[in-house]
C-alpha positions as CSV (number, residue, x, y, z in Angstrom):
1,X,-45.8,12.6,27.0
2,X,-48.3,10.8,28.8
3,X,-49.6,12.3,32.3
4,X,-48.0,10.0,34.8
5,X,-47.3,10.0,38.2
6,X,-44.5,8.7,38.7
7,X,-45.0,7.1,42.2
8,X,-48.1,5.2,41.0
9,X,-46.2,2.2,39.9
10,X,-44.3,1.6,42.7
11,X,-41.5,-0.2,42.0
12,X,-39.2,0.3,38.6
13,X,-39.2,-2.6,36.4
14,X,-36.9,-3.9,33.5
15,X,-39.2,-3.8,30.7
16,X,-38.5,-5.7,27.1
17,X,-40.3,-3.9,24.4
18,X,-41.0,-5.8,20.9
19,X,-42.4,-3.8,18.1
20,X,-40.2,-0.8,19.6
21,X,-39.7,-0.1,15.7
22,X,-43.6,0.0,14.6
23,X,-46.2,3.0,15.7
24,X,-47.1,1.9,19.4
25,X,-43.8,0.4,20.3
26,X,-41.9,3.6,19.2
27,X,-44.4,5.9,21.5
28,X,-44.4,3.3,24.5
29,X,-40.4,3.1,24.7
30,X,-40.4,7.1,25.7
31,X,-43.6,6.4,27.8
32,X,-41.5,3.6,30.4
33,X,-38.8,5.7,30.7
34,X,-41.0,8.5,31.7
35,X,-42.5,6.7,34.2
36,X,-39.0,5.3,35.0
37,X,-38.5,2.1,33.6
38,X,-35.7,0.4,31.8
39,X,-35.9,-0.6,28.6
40,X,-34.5,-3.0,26.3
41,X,-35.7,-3.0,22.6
42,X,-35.7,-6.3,20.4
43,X,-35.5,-5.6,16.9
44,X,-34.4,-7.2,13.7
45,X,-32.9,-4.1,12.9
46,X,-31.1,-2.2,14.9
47,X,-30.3,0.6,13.0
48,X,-33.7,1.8,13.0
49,X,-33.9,2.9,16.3
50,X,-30.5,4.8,16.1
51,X,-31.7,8.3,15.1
52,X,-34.7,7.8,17.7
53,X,-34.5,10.7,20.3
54,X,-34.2,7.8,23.2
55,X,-32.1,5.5,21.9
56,X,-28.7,5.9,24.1
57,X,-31.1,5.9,27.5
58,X,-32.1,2.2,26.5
59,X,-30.3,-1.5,25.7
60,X,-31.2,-2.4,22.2
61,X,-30.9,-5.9,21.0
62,X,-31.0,-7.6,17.5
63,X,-33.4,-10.5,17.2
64,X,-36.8,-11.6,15.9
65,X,-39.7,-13.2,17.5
66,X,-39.9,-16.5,15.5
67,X,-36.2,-17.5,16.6
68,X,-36.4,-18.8,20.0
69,X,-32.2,-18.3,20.8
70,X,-32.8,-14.5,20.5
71,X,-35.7,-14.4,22.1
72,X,-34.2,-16.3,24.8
73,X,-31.2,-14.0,24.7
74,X,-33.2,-10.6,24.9
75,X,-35.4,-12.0,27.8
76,X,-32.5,-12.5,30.1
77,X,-32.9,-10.3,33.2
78,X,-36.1,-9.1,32.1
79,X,-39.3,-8.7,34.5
80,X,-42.4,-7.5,32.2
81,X,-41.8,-7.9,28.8
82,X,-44.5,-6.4,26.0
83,X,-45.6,-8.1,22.9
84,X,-45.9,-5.8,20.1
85,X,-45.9,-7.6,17.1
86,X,-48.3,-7.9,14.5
87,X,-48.5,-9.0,10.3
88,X,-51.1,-7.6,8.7
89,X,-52.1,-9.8,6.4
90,X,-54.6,-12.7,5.5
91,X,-54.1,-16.2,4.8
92,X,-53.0,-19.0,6.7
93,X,-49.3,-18.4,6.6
94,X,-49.5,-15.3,8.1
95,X,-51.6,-16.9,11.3
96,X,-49.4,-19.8,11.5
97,X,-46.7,-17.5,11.8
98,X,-48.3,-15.3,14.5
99,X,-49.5,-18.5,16.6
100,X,-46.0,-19.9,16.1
101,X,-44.1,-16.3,17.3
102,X,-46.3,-16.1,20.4
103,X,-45.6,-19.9,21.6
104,X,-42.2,-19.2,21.4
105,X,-42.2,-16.1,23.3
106,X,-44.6,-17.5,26.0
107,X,-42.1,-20.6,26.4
108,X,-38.8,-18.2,26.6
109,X,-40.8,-15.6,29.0
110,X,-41.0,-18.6,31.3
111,X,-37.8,-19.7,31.2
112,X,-35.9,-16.8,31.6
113,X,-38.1,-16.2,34.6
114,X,-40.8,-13.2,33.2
115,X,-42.9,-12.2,35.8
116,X,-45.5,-10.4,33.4
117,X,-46.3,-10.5,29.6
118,X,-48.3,-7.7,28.2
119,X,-49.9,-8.0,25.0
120,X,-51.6,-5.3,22.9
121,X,-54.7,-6.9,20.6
122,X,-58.2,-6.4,18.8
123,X,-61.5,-6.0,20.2
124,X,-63.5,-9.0,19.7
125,X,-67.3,-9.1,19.1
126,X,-68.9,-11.1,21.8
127,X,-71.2,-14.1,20.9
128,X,-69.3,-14.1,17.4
129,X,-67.9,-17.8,16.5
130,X,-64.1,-17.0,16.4
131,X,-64.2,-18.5,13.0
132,X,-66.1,-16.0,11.3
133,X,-63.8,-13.0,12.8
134,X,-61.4,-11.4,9.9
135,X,-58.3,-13.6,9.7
136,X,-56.8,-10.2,11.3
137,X,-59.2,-10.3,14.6
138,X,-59.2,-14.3,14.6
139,X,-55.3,-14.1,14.9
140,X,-55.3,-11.4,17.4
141,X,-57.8,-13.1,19.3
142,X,-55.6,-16.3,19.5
143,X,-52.2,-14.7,20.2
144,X,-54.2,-13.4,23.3
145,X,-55.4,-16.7,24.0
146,X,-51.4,-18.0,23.7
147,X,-50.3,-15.8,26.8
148,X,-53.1,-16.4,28.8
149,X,-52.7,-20.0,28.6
150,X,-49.5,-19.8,29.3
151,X,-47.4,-20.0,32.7
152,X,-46.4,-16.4,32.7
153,X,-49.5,-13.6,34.0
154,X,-50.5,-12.0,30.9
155,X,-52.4,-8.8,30.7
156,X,-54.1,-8.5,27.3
157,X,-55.0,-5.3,26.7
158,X,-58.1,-5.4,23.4
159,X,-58.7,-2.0,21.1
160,X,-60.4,-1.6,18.3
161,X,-59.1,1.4,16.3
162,X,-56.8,3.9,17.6
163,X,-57.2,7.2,17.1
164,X,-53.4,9.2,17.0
165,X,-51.5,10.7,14.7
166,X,-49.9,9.0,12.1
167,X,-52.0,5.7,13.0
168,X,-53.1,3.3,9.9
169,X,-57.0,3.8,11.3
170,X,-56.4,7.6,11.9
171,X,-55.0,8.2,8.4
172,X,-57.9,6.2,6.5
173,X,-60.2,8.0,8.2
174,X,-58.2,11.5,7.6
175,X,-58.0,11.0,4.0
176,X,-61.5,9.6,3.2
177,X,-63.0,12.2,4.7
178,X,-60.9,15.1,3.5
179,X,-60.5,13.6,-0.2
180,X,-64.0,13.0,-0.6
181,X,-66.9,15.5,-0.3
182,X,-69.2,12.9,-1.8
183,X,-68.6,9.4,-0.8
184,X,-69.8,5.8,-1.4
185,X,-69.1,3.6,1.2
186,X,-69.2,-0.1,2.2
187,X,-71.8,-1.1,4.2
188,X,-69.8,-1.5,7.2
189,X,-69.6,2.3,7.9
190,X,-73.0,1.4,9.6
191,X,-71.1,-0.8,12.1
192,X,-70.3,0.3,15.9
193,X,-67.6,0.5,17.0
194,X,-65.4,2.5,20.2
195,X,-62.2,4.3,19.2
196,X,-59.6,5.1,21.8
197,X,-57.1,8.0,22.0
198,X,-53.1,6.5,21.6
199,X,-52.2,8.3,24.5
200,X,-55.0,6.1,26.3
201,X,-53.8,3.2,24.9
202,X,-50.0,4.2,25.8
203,X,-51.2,4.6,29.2
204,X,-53.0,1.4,30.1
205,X,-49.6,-0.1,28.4
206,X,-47.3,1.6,30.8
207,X,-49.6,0.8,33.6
208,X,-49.8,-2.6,33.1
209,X,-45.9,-3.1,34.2
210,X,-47.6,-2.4,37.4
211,X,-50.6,-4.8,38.0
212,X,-50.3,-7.6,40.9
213,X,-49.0,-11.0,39.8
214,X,-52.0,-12.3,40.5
215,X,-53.7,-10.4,37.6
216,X,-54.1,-12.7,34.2
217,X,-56.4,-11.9,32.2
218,X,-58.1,-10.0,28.5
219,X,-59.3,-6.0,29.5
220,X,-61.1,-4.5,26.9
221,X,-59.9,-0.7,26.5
222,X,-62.1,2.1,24.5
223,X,-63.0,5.9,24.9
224,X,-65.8,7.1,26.0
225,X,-67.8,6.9,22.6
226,X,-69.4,4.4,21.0
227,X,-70.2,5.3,16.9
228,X,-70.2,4.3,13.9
229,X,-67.5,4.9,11.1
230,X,-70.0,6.9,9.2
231,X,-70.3,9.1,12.3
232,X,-66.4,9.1,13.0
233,X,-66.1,10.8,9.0
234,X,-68.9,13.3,9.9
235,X,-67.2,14.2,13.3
236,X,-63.6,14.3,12.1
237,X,-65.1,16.8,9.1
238,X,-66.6,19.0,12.2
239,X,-63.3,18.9,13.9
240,X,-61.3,19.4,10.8
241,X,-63.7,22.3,9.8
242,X,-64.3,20.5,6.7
243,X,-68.0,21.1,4.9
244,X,-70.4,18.4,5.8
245,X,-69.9,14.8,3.4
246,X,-72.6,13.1,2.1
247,X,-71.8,9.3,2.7
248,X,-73.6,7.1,0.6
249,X,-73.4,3.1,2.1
250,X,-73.8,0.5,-0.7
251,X,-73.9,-3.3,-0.1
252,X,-72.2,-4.1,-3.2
253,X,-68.2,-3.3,-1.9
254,X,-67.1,-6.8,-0.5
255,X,-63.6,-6.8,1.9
256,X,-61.4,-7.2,-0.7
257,X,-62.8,-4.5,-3.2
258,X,-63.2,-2.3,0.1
259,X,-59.3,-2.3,0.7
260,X,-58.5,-1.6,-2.9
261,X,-61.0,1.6,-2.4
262,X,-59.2,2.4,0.6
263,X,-55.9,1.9,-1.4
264,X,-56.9,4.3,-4.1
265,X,-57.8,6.9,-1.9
266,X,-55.7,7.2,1.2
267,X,-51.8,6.4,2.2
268,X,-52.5,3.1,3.4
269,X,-51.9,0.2,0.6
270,X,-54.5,-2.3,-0.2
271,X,-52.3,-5.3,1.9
272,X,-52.8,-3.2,5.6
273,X,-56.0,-1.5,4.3
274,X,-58.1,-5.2,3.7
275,X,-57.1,-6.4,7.2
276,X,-58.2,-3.5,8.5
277,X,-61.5,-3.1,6.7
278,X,-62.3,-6.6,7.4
279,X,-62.4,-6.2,10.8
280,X,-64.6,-3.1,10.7
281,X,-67.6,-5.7,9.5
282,X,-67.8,-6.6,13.6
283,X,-69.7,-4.4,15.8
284,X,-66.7,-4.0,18.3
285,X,-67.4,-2.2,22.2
286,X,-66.3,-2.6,25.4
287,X,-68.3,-5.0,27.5
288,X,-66.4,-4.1,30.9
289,X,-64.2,-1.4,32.2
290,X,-62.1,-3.2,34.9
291,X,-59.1,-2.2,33.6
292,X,-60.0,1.3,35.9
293,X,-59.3,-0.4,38.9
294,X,-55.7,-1.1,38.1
295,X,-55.0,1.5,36.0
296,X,-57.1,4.4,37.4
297,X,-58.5,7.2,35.2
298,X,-57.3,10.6,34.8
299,X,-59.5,14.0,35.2
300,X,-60.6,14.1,31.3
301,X,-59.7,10.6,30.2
302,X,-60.3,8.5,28.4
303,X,-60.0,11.2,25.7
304,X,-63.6,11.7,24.2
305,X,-63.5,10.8,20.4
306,X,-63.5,14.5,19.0
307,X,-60.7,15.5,21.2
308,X,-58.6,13.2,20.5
309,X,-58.7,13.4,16.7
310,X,-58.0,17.5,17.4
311,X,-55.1,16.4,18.9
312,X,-54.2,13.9,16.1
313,X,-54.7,16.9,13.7
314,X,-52.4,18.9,15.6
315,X,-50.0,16.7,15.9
316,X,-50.2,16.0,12.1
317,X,-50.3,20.4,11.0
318,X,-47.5,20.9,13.9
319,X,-45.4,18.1,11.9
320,X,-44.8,16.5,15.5
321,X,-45.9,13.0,14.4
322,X,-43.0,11.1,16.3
323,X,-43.9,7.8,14.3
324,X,-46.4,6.3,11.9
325,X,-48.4,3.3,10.4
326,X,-45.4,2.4,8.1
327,X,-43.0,2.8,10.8
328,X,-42.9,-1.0,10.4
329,X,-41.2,-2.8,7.9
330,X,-44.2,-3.4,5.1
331,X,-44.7,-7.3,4.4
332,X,-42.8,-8.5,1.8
333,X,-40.6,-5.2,1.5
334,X,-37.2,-6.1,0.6
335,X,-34.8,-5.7,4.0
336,X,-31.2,-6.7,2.3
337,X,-28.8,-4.5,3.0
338,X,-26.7,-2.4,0.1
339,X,-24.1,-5.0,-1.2
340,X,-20.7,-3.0,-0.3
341,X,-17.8,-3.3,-2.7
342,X,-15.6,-6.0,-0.3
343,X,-18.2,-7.9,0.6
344,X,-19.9,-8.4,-2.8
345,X,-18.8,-11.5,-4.8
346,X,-21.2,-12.2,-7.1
347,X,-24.2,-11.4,-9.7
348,X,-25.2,-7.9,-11.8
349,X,-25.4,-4.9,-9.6
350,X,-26.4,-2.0,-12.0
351,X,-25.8,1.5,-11.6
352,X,-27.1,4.9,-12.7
353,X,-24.2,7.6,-11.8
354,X,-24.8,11.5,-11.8
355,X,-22.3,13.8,-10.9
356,X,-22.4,17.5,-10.7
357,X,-20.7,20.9,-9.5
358,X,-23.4,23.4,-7.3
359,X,-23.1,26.7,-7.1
360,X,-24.2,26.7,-3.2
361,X,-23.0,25.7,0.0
362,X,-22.9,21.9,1.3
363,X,-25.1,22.8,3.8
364,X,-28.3,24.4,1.5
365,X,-27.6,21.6,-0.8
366,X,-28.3,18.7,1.8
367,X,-30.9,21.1,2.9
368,X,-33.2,20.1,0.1
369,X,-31.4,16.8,-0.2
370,X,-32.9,15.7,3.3
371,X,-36.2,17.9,2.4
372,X,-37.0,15.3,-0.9
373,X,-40.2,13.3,-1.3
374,X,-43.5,13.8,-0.1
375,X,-45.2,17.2,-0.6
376,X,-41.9,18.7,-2.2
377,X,-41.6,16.1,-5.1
378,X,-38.7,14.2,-6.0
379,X,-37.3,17.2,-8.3
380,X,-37.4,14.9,-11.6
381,X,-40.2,14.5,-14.0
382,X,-43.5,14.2,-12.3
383,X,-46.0,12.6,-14.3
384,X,-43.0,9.5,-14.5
385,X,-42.8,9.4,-10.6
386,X,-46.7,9.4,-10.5
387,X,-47.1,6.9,-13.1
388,X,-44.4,4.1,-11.5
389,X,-46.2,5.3,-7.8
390,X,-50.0,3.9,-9.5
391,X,-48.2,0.6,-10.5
392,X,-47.0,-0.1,-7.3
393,X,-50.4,0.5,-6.0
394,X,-52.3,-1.6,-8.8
395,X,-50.0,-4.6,-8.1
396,X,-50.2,-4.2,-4.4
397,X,-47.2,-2.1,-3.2
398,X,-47.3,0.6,-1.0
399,X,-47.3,3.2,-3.7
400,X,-46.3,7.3,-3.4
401,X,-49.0,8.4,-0.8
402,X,-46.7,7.3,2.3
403,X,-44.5,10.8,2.3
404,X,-42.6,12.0,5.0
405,X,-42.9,11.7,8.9
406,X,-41.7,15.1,9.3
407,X,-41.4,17.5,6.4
408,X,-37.6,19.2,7.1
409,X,-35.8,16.0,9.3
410,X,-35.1,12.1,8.3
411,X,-33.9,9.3,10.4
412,X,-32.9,5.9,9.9
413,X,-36.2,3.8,9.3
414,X,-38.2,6.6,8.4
415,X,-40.5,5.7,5.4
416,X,-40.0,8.1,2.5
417,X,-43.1,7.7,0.0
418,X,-41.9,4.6,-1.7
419,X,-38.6,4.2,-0.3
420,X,-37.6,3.3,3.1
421,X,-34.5,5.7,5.0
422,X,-31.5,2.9,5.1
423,X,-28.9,5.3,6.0
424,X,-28.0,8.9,6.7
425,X,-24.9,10.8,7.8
426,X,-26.2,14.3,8.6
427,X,-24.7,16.8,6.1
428,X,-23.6,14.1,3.6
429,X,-25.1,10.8,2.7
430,X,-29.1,10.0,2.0
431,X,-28.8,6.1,1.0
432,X,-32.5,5.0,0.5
433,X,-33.7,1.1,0.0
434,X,-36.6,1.0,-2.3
435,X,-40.0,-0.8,-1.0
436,X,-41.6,-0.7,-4.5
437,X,-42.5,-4.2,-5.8
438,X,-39.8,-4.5,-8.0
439,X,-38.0,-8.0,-9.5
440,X,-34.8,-7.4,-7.5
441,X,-33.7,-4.9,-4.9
442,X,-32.6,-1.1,-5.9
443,X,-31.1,1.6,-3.9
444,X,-30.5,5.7,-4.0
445,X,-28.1,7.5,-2.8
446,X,-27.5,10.9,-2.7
447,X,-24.7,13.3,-1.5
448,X,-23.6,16.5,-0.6
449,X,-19.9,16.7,-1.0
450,X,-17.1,19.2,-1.1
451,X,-14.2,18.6,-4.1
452,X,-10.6,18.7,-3.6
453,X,-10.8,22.6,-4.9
454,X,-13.4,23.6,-1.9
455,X,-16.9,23.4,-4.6
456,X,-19.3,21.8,-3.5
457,X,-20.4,18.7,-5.4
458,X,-23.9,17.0,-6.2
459,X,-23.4,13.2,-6.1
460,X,-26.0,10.6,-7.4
461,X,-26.0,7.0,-7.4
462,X,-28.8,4.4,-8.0
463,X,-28.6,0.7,-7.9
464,X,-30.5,-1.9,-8.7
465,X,-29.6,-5.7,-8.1
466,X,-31.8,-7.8,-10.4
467,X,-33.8,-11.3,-9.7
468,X,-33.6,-13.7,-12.3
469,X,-34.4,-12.7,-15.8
470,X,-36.9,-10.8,-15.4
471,X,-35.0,-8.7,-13.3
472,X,-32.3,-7.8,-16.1
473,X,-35.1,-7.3,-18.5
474,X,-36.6,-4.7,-16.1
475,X,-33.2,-2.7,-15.8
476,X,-33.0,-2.5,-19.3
477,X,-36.4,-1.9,-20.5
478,X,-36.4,1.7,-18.3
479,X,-32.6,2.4,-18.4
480,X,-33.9,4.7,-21.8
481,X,-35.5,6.9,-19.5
482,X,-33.0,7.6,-16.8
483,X,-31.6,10.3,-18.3
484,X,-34.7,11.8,-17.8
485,X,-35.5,11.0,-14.4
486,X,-32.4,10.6,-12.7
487,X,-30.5,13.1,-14.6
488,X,-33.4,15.9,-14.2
489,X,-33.6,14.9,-10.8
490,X,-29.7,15.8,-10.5
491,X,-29.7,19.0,-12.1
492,X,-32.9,19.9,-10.4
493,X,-31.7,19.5,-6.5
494,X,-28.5,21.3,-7.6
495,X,-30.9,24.4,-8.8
496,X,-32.9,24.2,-5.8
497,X,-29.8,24.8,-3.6
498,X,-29.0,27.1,-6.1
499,X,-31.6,29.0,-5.8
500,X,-31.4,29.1,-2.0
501,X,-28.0,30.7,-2.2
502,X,-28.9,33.2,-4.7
503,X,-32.1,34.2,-2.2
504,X,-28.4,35.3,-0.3
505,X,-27.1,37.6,-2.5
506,X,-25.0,34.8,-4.9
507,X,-26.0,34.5,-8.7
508,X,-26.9,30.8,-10.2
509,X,-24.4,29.1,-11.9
510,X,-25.3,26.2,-14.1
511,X,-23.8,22.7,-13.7
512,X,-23.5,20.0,-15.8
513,X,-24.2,16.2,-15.3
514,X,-21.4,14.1,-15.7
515,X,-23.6,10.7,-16.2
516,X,-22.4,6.8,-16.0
517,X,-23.8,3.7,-16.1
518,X,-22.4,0.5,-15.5
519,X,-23.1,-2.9,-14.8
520,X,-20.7,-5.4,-12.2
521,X,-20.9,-8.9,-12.4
């Protein structure tokens, strides 16, 4: 937790929390009910916050920011309310949509009687014609200038990158430093910039429910260092204890080739990596520290830039990372839900069945059923896991290099390498949603069940709902090799629990694979 004294804010407000999903709004939540707040959470998805360690000590609330009834809804009673919402993405649709989100909420904050609006954004370079900022920092910039317009006191709080674990920024600068003893870089690792620690940023957040109504206004917030990215990979290789890198800048990698670099070599996919990247061609530092007065510092803090990325690295070896980058739904990611027997009533819905006795008990089977992806694999044939993983990430998907938030526990909304946590009943059912670019949507599901004669059972079940033509012709152009993949993938979780049994004292026993396939129209 952040250090917070609890009597500095006075008062104990009813705080609204957008985002509460995505990697600040799922630390901030704890954060305002540390410092004793309530808290209501607006999501699109509920479900997402159910396995979240704080979700019964707050109201949560199904909505989204473009629909102005549920906004309006979720407002209701509500006395700071904090904008957490962000696309990553380029193009005029995505600002539009931004620009069109924060009206809305401004115009609903108003109505249902808001007394503050809080708004986390990007660092801007000063002297800079907005229209030359990345799409990313231009939209920022305006949704800023949308609450501070408005009739509602806004404190917009600007960073430039965060420094925490599991943060997009943290993890590109984790990976290309540890991946790459040798590098060659774009030119904008010569470019200043100030990082800030995410419990510094999580503090000026929660301070902010505080400030007097007659605060409205942009604060710019940093640590105490100003580098440049080159000297953030050399740094994080000191604190790491990683041999020095030899960073070689050319001028040749444009914004868009940058992001595909990035793409290649860390987690983060080319679509989050290019807004990011773009923004790192700005020279972005703090030109004022006011935001001390209202929100006073700490002994230590701001975090200097080394500490906090050993704290980010512990965080990230003590697998205590309580959410990440792709906490948040990935643009374009298919969000339907599985189509349940009653409810569906029309097109193909095909499926891959796999059925199988295990010598072991339920409970070391779903062991290693909750324990799949990331570093332990996906207990099927590699090379055909790491092949389809390199499509996704040639066509723009988010690829295999997401893993796991923790490496032994799932909850609903967790990403899982490709594949997003949709729903889990401890002990039983894994039902993922895939986030792969696909031509349709497809589902796994895996349980651990016991048969009417007390065995434990192995049950398997992938689906795939196709889109158009191309869809069918997908389905059927790799059904040939799911004997392979899902089958292995069967018969190697069943060993696996096997296997932890028999570290007991009990002797393998082989199963079989009871296979089906079938189509529904």
């Amino acid at each position: 937790m952040v250090t917070t004294d609890k009597q500095q804010n006075g008062e104990r407000r009813h705080c609204l929390v957008t985002g509460a999903s995505g990697y600040i709004g799922g630390r901030l939540v704890p954060e305002l009910l540390d410092a004793g707040h309530r808290v209501r959470c607006l999501v699109r998805t509920p479900d997402k916050l159910r396995d979240h360690p704080w979700s019964q000590e707050t109201d949560i609330v199904r909505g989204d920011v473009t629909d102005a009834d549920s906004v309006g809804d979720a407002l209701r009673g509500i006395e700071v309310a904090y904008y957490l919402v962000h696309t990553l993405g380029t193009g005029s649709a995505f600002e539009e949509t931004d620009r069109r989100a924060a009206r809305i909420f401004a115009e609903q904050a108003h109505a249902a009687g808001v007394q503050r609006i809080v708004y986390l954004g990007g660092l801007t370079p000063r002297g800079v014609d907005e229209r030359s900022l990345s799409p990313h920092l231009r939209s920022r910039a305006e949704v800023g200038r949308v609450f501070l317009d408005g009739p509602v006191p806004a404190t917009v709080l600007r960073a430039a990158v965060v420094i925490g674990s599991g943060s997009a920024s943290f993890e590109m600068l984790r990976y290309l430093t540890e991946r790459l003893p040798v590098m060659v870089t774009p030119s904008w690792v010569h470019t200043r910039t100030q990082p800030v620690g995410i419990r510094d940023v999580l503090r000026y957040l929660v301070g902010a429910a505080a400030m007097p109504a007659e605060v409205d206004r942009a604060f710019d917030i940093g640590g105490p260092d100003v580098l440049t990215y080159r000297e953030m990979m050399r740094r994080y290789a000191v604190v790491a204890g990683l041999r020095r890198r030899l960073i070689v800048p050319v001028p040749v990698l444009t914004p868009r080739l940058s992001s595909h670099w990035v793409g290649l070599i860390t987690p983060v996919p080319a679509s989050i990596a290019r807004p990011l990247t773009e923004s790192l061609r700005h020279e972005v530092v703090c030109h004022e520290r006011d935001i001390a007065r209202y929100v006073p510092d700490l002994p230590g803090r701001p975090l200097p830039f080394d500490e906090a990325l050993a704290l980010a690295l512990r965080k990230v070896r003590d697998a205590q990372v309580t959410t990440r980058w792709s906490s948040a739904a990935v643009p374009g990611a298919p969000s339907d839900p599985l189509p349940t027997d009653p409810d569906w009533a029309g097109g193909s819905l095909y499926e891959d069945n796999r059925e199988l006795c295990v010598d072991a008990s339920r409970a070391s089977l779903w062991k290693v059923v909750e324990g799949i992806g990331g570093d332990n694999g996906w207990y099927s044939f590699p090379l055909a896991w790491a092949v389809r993983g390199w499509l996704d990430r040639f066509v723009g998907g988010v690829g295999l290099r997401r893993g796991r938030r923790d490496a032994e526990r799932l909850r609903v909304g967790d990403s899982l390498d490709f594949w997003r946590v949709e729903e889990i009943e401890p002990g039983r059912l894994l039902r993922l949603r895939a986030e792969m670019r696909l031509p349709g949507l497809a589902w796994l599901e895996m349980y651990a069940e016991t048969d009417p004669d007390g065995r434990t059972r192995y049950r398997q079940r992938a689906l795939f709902h196709p889109r158009g033509l191309l869809g069918h012709a997908y389905w059927w152009s790799v059904s040939p090799f799911h004997a392979v993949v899902f089958g292995g993938m069967a018969r190697n979780i069943a060993q696996a629990a096997t296997k932890g049994m028999s570290a007991h004292g009990r002797a393998p026993r082989p199963g079989r694979t009871r296979p089906g396939k079938s189509a529904r129209h």
